[in-house]
N, C-alpha and C positions, 0 to 999 in steps of 0.2 A: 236384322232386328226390325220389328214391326212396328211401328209406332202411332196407338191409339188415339191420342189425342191430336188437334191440329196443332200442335206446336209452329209458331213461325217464328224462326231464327235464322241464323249463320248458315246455307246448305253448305256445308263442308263436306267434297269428298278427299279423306287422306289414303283411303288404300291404292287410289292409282300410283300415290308415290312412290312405293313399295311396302307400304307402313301394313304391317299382317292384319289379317282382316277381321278380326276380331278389334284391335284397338285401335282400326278404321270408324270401326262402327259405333265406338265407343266416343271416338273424338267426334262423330257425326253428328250422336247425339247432347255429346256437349254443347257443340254449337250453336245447337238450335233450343236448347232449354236457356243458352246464355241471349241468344238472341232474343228469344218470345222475353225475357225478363227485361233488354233493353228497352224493346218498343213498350212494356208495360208500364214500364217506371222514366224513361226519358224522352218518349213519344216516337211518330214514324221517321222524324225528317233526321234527328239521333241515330239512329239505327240506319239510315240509308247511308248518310256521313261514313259510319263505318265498315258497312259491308261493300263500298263504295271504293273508299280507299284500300282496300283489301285486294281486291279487284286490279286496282290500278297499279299498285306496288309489283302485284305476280306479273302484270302483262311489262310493265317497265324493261325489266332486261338492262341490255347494256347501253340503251337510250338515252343519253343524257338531257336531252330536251322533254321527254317522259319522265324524268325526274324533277325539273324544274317547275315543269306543270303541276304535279302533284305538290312540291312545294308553294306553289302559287295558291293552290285551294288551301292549303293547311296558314300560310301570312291572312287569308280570311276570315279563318274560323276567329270564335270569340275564345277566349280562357276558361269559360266553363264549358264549351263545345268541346275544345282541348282535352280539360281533367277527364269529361266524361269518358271520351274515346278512351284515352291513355289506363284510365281502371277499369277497362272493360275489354282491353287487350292482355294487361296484364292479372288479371282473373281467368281470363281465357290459359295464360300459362301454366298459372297452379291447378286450372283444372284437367289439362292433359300433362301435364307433369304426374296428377296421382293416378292418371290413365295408364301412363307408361310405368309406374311403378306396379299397377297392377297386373298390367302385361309381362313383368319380368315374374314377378311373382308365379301369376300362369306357368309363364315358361320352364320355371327350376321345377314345379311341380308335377307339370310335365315329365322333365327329366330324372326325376327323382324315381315314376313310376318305374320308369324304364331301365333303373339301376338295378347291378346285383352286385355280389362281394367280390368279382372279378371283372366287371364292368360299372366303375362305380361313375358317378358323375365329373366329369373334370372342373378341377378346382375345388374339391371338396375336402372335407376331414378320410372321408372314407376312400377317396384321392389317393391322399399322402402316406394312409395307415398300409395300403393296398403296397403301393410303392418300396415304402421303407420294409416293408415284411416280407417283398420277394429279395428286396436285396441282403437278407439276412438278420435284421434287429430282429432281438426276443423282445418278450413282455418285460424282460428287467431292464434291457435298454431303454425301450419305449418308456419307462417309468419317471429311468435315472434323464431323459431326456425333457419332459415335460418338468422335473425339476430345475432345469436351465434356462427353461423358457418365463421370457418378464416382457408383455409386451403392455404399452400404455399408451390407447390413445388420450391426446388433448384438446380439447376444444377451445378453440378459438372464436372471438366475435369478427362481426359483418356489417358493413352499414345499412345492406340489404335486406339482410335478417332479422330483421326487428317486427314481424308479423305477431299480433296480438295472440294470446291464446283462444280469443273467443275466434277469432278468423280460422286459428290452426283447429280449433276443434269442429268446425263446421268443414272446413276442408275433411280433417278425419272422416267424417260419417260419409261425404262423397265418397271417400273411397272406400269403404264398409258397402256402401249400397252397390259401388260398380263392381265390389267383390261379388256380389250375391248377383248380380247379370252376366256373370262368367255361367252359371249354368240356365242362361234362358232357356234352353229347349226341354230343361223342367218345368218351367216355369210357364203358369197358364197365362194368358193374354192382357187378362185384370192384374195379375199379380205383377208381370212387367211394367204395365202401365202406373201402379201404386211404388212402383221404385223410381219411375221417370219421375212422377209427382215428388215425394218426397225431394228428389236429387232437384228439382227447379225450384223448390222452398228453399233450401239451403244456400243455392246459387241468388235468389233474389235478397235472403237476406246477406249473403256477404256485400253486394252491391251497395247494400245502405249502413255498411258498417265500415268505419273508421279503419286503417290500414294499422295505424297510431296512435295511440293518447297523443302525441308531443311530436312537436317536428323534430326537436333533436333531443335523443336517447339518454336517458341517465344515464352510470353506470348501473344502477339496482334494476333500470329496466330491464337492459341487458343480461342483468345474473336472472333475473325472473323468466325471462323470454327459454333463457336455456337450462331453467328448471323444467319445461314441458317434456322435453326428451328425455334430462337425466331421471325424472321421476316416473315414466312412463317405458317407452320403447327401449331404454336403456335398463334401466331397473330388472325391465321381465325378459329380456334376450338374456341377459347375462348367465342366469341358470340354467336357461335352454342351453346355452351355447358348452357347458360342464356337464350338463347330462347327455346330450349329446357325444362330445369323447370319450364317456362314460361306456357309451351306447357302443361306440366304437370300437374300443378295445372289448368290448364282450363277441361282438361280430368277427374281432379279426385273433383274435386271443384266447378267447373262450374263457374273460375273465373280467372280471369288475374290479374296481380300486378306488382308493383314498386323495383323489389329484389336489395339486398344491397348487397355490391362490397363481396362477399366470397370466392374471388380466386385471389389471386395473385404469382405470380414469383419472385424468388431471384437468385442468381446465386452467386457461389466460386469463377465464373472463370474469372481472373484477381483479386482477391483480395484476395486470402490464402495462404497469408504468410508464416504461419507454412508449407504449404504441398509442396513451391515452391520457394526457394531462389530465383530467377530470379525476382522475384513481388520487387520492390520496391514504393515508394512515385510517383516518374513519372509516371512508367507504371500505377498504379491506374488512376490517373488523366486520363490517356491516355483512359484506361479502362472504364472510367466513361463517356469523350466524345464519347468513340465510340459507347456505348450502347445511348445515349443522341441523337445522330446526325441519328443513324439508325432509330431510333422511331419519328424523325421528319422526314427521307423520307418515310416513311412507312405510315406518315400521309397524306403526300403531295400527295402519289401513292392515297391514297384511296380517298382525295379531289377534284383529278382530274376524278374519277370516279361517285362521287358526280357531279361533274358539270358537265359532259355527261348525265347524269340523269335528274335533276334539268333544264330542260329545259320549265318551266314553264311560261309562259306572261303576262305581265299586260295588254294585249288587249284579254285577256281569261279571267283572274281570277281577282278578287280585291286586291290590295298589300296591307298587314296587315301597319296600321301606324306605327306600333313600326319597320317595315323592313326598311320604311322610312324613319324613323328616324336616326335609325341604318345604313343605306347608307348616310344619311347625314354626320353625325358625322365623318364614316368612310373619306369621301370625305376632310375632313382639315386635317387628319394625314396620309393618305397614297395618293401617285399619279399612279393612274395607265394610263395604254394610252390612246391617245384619241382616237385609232381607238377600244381600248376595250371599251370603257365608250361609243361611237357610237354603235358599233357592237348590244355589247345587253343593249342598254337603255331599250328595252320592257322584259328584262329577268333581275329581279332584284335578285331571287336569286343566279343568275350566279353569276352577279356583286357583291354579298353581298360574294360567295365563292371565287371570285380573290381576294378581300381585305384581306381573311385568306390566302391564298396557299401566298400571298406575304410577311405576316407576319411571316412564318415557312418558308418562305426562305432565306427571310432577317438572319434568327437564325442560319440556316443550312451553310450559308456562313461565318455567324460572331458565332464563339460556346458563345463568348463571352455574345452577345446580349441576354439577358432575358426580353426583352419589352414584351413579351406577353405570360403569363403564361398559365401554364397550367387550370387554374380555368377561364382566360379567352376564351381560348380557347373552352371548355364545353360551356360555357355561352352562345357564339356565336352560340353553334351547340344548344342550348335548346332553343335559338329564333329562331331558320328555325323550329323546330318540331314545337312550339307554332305557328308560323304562317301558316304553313302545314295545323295544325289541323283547326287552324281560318278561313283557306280558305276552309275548306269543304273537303280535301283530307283527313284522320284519316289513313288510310290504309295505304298510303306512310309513314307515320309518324310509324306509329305502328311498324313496321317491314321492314326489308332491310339494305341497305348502312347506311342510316344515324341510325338509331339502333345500327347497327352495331358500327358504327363508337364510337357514343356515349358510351358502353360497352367499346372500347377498351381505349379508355380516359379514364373511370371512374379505369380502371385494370391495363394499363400498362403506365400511366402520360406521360411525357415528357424521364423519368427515362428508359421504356421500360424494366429493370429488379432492383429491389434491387440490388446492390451488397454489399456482406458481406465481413467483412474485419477480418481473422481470425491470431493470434498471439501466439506464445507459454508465455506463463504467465514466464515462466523466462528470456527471453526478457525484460518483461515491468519491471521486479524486477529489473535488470542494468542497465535501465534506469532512474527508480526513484530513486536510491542508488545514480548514478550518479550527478544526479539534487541538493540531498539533500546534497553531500557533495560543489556543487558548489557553493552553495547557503548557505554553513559555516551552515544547520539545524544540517547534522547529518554525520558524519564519518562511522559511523558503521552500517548502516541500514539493509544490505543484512543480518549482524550475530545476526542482536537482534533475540530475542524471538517471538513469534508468538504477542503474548498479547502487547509488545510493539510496536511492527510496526502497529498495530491500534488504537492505543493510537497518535502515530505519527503523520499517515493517516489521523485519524480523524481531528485533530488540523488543518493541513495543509489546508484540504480541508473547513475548518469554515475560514481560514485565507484569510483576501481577494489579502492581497502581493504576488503576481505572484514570481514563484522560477525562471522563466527564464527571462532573458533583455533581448535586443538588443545588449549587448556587451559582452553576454555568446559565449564561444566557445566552444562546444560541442564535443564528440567523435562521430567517422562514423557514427554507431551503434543506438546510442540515437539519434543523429541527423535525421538518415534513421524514428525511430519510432516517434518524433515527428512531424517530415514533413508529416509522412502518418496520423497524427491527423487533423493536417492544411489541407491537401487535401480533407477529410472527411468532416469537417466545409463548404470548400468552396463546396463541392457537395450540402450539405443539405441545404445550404443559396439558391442552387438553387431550389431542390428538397427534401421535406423534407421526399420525399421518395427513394430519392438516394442512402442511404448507410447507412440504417437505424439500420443496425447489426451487432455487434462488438464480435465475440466469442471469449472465451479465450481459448484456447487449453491449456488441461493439470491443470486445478483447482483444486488444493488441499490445499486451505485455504480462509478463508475471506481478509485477503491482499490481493490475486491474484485479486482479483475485485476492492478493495479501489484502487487499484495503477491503474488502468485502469481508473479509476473514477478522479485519480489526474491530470493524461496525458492530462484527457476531459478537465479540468478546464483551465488547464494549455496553452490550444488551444483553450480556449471559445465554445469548444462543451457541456460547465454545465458550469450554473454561480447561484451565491446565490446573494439572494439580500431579504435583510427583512425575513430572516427564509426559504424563498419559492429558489427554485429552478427553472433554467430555463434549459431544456437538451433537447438535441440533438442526444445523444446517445443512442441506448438499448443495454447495456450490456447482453452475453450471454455465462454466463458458461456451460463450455463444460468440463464432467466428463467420461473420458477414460478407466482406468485400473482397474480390482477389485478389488484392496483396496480404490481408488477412488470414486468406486461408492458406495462402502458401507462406506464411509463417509459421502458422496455427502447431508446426510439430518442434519449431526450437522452443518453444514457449511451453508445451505441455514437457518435454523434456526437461529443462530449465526447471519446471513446478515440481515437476516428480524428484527431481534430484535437491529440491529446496530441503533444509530441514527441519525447520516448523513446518511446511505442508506436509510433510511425511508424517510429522505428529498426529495432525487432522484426519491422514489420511487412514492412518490408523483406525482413529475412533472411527471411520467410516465405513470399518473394515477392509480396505482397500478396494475398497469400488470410487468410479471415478463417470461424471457424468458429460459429456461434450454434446453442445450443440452444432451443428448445420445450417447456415439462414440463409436461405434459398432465393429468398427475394430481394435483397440486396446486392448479394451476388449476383443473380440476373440482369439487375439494376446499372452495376457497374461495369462486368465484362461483355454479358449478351448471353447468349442462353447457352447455344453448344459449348461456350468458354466455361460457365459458370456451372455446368452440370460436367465436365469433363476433369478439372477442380476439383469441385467436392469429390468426386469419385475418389482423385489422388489423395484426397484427405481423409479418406475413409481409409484409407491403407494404411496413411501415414500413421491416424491417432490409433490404430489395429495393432500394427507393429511396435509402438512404443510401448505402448499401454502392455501388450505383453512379453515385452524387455523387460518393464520392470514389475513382472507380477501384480499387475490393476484389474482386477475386474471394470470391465467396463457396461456404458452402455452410450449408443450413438443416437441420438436426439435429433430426428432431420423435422426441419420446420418448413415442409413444404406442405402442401394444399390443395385444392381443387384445379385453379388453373393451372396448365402445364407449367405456364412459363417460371410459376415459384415450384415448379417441381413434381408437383401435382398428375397422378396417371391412377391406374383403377391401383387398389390397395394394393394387389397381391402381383401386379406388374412391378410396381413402385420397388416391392424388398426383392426380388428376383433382381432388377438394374443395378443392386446394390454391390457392395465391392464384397468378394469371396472372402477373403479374411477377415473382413467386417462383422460378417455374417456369424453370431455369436448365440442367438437366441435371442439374444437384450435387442428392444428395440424400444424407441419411444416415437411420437411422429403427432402432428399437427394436425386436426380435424377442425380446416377452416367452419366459419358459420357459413358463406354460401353454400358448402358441400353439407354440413347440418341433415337440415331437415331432409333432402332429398336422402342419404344414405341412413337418418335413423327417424326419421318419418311415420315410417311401419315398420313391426314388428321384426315380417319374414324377411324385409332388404335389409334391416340391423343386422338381423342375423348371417346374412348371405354377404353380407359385406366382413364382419366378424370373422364367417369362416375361411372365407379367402386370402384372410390376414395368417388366420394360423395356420392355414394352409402352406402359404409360402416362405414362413417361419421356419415351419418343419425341416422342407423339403432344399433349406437353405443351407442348416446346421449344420458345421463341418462331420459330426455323427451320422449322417446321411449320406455323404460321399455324393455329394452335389455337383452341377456342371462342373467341368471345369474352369477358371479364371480366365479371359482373354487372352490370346500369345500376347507376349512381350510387344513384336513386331505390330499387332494390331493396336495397342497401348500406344508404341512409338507414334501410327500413321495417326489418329487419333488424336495426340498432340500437336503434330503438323496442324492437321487440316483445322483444330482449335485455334489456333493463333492467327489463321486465316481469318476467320469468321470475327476474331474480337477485333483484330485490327479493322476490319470494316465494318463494325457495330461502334468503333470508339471514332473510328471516321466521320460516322454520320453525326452521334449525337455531342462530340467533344467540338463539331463545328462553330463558328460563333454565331452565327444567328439562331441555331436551331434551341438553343432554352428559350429562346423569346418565344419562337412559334409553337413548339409544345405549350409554353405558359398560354400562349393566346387561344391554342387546338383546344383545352379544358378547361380554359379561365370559365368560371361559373360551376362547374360540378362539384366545386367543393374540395375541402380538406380529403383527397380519397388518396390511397396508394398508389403508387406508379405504375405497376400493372392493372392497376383496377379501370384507371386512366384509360390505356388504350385500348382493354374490351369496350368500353363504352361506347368511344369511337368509332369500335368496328375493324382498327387497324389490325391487332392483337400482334403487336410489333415484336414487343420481345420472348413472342415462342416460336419466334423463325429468321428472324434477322440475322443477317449474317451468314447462315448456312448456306447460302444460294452462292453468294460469292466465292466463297470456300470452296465449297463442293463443285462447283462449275470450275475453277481453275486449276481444280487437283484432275480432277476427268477430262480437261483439254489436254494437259501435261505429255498422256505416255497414253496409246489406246486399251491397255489392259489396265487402266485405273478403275473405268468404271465395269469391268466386273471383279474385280479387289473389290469394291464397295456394297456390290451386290452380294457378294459371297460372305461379307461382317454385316449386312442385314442380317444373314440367312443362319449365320453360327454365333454372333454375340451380342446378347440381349439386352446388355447396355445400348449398343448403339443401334439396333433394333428399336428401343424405349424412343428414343431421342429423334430416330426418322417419323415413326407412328405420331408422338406426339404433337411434333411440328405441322403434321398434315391434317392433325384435329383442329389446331389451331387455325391452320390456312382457312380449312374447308369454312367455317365460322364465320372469315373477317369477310367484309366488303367494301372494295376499292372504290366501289362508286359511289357508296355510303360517307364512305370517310373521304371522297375529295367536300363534300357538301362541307364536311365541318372545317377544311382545309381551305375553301375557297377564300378566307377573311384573310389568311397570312398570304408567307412567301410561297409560292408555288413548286420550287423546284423541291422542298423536301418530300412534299406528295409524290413527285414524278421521281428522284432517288429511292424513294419505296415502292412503290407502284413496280419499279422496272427490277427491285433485289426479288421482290414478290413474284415475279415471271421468273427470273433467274429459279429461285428457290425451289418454286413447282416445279421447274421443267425436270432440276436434279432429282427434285423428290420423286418421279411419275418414272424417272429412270432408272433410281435405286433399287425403288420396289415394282419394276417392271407392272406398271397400271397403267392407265389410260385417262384413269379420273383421280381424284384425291379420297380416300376414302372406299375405294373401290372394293377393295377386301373387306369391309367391312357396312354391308348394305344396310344394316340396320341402324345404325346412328347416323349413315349417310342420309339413308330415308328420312329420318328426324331431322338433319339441319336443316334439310331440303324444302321440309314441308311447313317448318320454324320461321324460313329467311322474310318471305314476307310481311307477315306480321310483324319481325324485328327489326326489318326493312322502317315499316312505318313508325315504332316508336321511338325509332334515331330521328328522324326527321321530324317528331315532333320536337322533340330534344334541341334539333337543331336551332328550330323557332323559338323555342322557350328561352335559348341560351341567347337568342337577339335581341328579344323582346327585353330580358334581364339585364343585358351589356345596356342598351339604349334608353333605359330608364333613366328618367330624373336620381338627383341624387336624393331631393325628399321627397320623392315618390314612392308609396307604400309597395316594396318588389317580391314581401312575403308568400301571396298566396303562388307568384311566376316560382319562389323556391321552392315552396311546395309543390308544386307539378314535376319540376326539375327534379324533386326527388322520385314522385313518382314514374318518370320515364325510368331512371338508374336501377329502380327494381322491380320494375318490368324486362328492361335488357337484360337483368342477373335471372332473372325467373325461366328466359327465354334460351338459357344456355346450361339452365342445371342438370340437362338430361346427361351434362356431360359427368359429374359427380360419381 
């Protein structure tokens, strides 16, 4: 790539790391358009600072006296020498962040040329159809199969994630322009040069733009932040992604169809409680119109592109009577002007489209208004396509805007996302203790016995006497949890797909759900009437810790055999929804314990669930980093337990993983199709791998218990809460795993294994090719080697002693030495030499990441000393705001993994 101008910035070269050479030359010239913007706007001696330390961090190595030096420079810089560096690293991330998204983009497009109906791309729709169709499915299977299929991502917030939209859309257009430099060698020398120009406009005003309005996030920020996606990259994949298996089945079938709604969206954010003291009963509400009001302008935007379209004539074509009719009818309840009703009398489906864009405006100004639902709204759009097709046009009808349109109705309602509303289960326990004592039931309810409080429960809930009046005065607390009941009811009266999921954080008994089920009653979200039940709620136990989850199957038994839940479960139709919390679990036993666990618990709730005839679906709440779970999409259901494997699937789409997987369009998409990819190819109607032997299951449990017992070693030590407290005192209120990315450790996506695995391979000489051969044949614990070594490759020891050095030292040196252990098993499992070695292209990424990551820990470092040693009335705000800004810059600096 040539480069016209004298740009003076970053000389970066990355393709010597092995980074392909195209988006070598792309981060080359990020560099130096980020650099010339440096010296423009913060002068040379700025800019030397940083290319400086740059420099110094790559030549450092395993020098620890080269570490200290560069520490030495950075205890001199000033704090605003600091912020500058620190937002000019971590700008540098998001700009080869959409570098590399555009490289992958490249690359499937590449691959795509290269496909045919018998060499399709792996990982694809045309993948699975290819597969499933040598192995015998017709087109009526395939049909009766995609009717099975429910899969729902959720989205989840990030403390990292909190990028304004003005930043996100400037970011967009970089990667728009570095799409259009994917074909320089069209491109004449001026016209390259006017995309480098533009792309250093963009790059200079991000530099002078605010990361944040606020240092710390509403909720409403939050819901706005992840309307950019849902209203955009999500919105417009969606129908690709139907026309697409549309597309599909005509290629492999020789046949087109009617596909049933198999994809929808949920979202946490505004509604979990558990994870967000700030969330109360309003903000829901708030929450629930703001997602409500954005999916009506998003309709309005596409309706008005509908009637730039729709410019059809009745002095061209014949007007179907039923459009007739339908503009009559329309004409006694809505007025429009008369210069509209003039203008296009001869274009009646203009006309027929003012009368809806008026009816969703009407809504959009009054949230109140529900005159026109959502099933009417459909309705409206299935009479333009019947008349479409009436009039001889099929092709307009078939495909396009109004398809389109059509599709996002049928997916994202009025509602535009579920939102789930999540609580800790002893929350709901003081409030119904509360209620019963108000209500003169029960004085003692919190202290009975298990067996009596469903004895209780039960009663209560066949009783049709409401336990609250109108003239109950309630505590904060209870009052906070039944008001966010009432706001739920009022969602679903609108939408009864509003808020259609109720998780209980922290499930460790059949009470924790009856009290949930009482709360319903209590708010007329469940009512009984004649035996039968009317609900409004899907309750969703959510089982966390490992002793949780190895409960998690007497307790769903226990529920199913209840018989008031059988009431419920009825009105539910016997669908039953469980969660997965992967982070907790990791939290508690260690990672290969807490992913070996759930696995058994995915059989476990398989197996009962179809004991006792429940449709299910299995909820896993894992995420971007491994250690909550977190692997590429379509690895993640593949790891998953065979009889699990049902079609239903629901799953967590953290906010750090966010923007990076729906960002753009074509990775939305490409992330989407490797979801239903491996859905498919899961289905027991597929005749999918086989399940692990037994035997491999057994060793698997062994070596598990290995690893927790030395994961519960290290952290159940007594000094060691104090030293972790003191390792991240300063970063803030953040998660536990979020914790030790930050540091560099990235502890609990490998801890433990090393010990484990080293003393099962000392054992007996034929262990360690036992272990190489369950690499090689079962893809759970394939999942579980791979991802450990994502993690390893990541952390850095001599990073994390820096943050280590203020405590006690031995727990660095008990990690440091499982961290050897760990690799060495790992390099021998999977017979490598390096960590990551199969897989060059992300290895090439850490590789060429670590430096820069390198430096903004150790700014981190300083920040976090500067912040401890503060006065106590000394203003520490602007050191927290830096501190924030390192935290997402290390998160920016590691999304390539998403």
């Amino acid at each position: 790539m040539i480069l016209m101008q004298n740009w003076q910035g970053f000389d970066i070269t990355a393709a010597d790391n092995g980074i392909p050479a195209l988006l070598g030359e792309q981060i080359h010239l990020l560099g130096m358009l980020l650099g010339h913007a440096l010296r423009k706007q913060a002068g040379e001696y700025i800019f030397s600072l940083a290319d400086e330390l740059i420099l110094k961090c790559r030549e450092a190595g395993d020098s620890e006296a080269k570490w200290r030096e560069i520490q030495a420079d950075i205890h001199n810089m000033s704090l605003d020498e600091i912020i500058q560096l620190v937002r000019t690293y971590t700008i540098f991330f998001h700009l080869i962040n959409e570098a590399e998204r555009q490289e992958i983009i490249r690359s499937d497009r590449e691959n795509s040329r290269n496909r045919s109906s018998e060499t399709p791309v792996r990982e694809s729709l045309e993948d699975a159809f290819c597969d499933l169709k040598k192995r015998g499915m017709t087109f009526e299977q395939m049909i009766t199969l995609f009717g099975h299929l429910d899969i729902r991502p959720t989205l989840s917030s990030h403390p990292t994630e909190a990028r304004r939209g003005s930043i996100l859309y400037k970011q967009k257009r970089i990667s728009a322009l570095l799409s259009q430099l994917r074909f320089h060698n069209e491109l004449s020398l001026s016209e390259q040069d006017e995309i480098h120009t533009y792309i250093y406009r963009q790059i200079a005003l991000i530099m002078v733009t605010d990361e944040r309005r606020a240092e710390h996030l509403s909720v409403d920020d939050e819901v706005r932040n992840s309307l950019h996606f849902c209203t955009t990259s999500i919105w417009e994949t969606v129908p690709r992604i139907y026309c697409d298996v549309q597309d599909v089945f005509q290629t492999y079938f020789n046949e087109r169809c009617q596909l049933p709604v198999f994809f929808r969206y949920h979202s946490w954010i505004g509604g979990d409680q558990a994870g967000n003291s700030a969330i109360t009963p309003e903000t829901i509400r708030t929450a629930l119109q703001t997602y409500r009001i954005s999916a009506l302008k998003r309709y309005q935007k596409d309706l008005n592109k509908l009637w730039q379209e729709f410019s059809i004539s009745s002095r061209r074509l014949c007007v179907p009577k039923e459009l007739c009719a339908s503009l009559e009818k329309e004409a006694m309840s809505v007025s429009l002007s008369d210069n509209m009703q003039t203008r296009h009398r001869y274009e009646p489906y203009r006309l027929k489209l003012s009368y809806m864009m008026h009816r969703i405006n009407l809504m959009i100004s009054n949230p109140a208004n529900t005159s026109y639902s959502c099933d009417a709204f459909l309705s409206d759009l299935l009479l333009l396509e019947r008349c479409i097709e009436n009039s001889g046009l099929n092709d307009v009808a078939a495909c396009g805007l109004l398809s389109d349109l059509m599709i996002c109705v049928r997916v994202f309602g009025f509602h535009l996302v579920s939102l789930d509303i999540r609580q800790h289960s002893d929350v709901h326990e003081k409030s119904v203790h509360e209620l019963f004592c108000m209500a003169g039931v029960a004085s003692n309810y919190s202290q009975m016995p298990e067996y009596e409080k469903i004895l209780l429960l039960e009663r209560e809930l066949l009783n049709p006497r409401p336990l609250i009046s109108c003239y109950t005065t309630l505590s904060e607390n209870t009052a906070s949890v039944v008001k966010t009941f009432q706001v739920i009811r009022e969602a679903m009266n609108k939408d009864r797909r509003a808020a259609d999921g109720y998780v209980i954080s922290m499930t460790r008994s059949v009470s924790d759900v009856l009290e949930v089920l009482l709360l319903a009653k209590e708010t007329g979200l469940w009512r009984l009437r004649n035996d039968k039940a009317e609900s409004l709620i899907n309750i969703v136990p959510m089982f966390e810790s490992i002793e949780d989850a190895e409960k998690a199957g007497k307790i769903m038994e226990s529920l199913f055999m209840n018989p008031v839940y059988a009431i419920h479960l009825k009105a539910q139709r016997d669908f039953q929804e469980i969660m997965l919390g992967y982070h907790e679990c990791v939290k508690d036993g260690g990672y290969l314990t807490a992913h070996r666990t759930l696995y058994s618990l995915q059989e476990t709730m398989a197996k009962i669930c179809n004991a006792h005839h429940i449709r299910f679906r299995l909820f896993h709440g894992y995420g971007s980093p491994v250690t909550r779970g977190g692997k590429k999409a379509g690895d993640a259901v593949f790891a998953m337990s065979d009889v699990s494997c049902n079609g239903k699937l629901r799953f967590t789409e953290p906010g750090e993983a966010i923007s990076f997987r729906y960002g753009q369009m074509p990775i939305a998409r490409r992330h989407i199709e490797h979801i239903i990819h491996a859905v498919l190819k899961t289905m027991p109607e597929s005749n999918p791998t086989p399940a692990p032997a037994p035997e491999t299951m057994q060793l698997m449990e062994q070596i598990s218990k290995y690893a927790m017992q030395s994961y519960r070693k290290l952290i159940k030590d007594p000094g060691f809460s104090e030293w972790h407290r003191r390792l991240s005192e300063g970063l803030g209120n953040i998660p536990w795993n979020f914790a030790w990315i930050q540091t560099r450790y990235h502890l609990p996506g490998w801890y433990g294994i090393g010990d484990s695995l080293s003393t099962f391979i000392a054992e007996k000489d034929q262990h360690l090719s036992r272990l190489q051969e369950m690499y090689h044949n079962c893809h759970f614990f394939k999942q579980i080697i791979d991802n450990a070594q994502k993690e390893m490759a990541q952390s850095a020891p001599g990073i994390a002693r820096c943050y280590a050095n203020a405590g006690d030292k031995r727990f660095h040196q008990r990690i440091t030495e499982e961290f050897e252990k760990t690799k060495k098993a790992v390099l021998a499992i999977t017979n490598q030499k390096e960590l990551l070695e199969k897989e060059p292209g992300l290895s090439a990424s850490v590789r060429f990441r670590k430096s820069w990551t390198d430096a903004l820990n150790l700014f981190q470092i300083e920040l976090l000393r500067r912040w401890r040693q503060a006065a106590e009335d000394e203003e520490t705000s602007p050191i927290r705001h830096a501190i924030v800004l390192t935290m997402n810059g290390i998160a920016a600096a590691r999304q390539s993994m998403g």
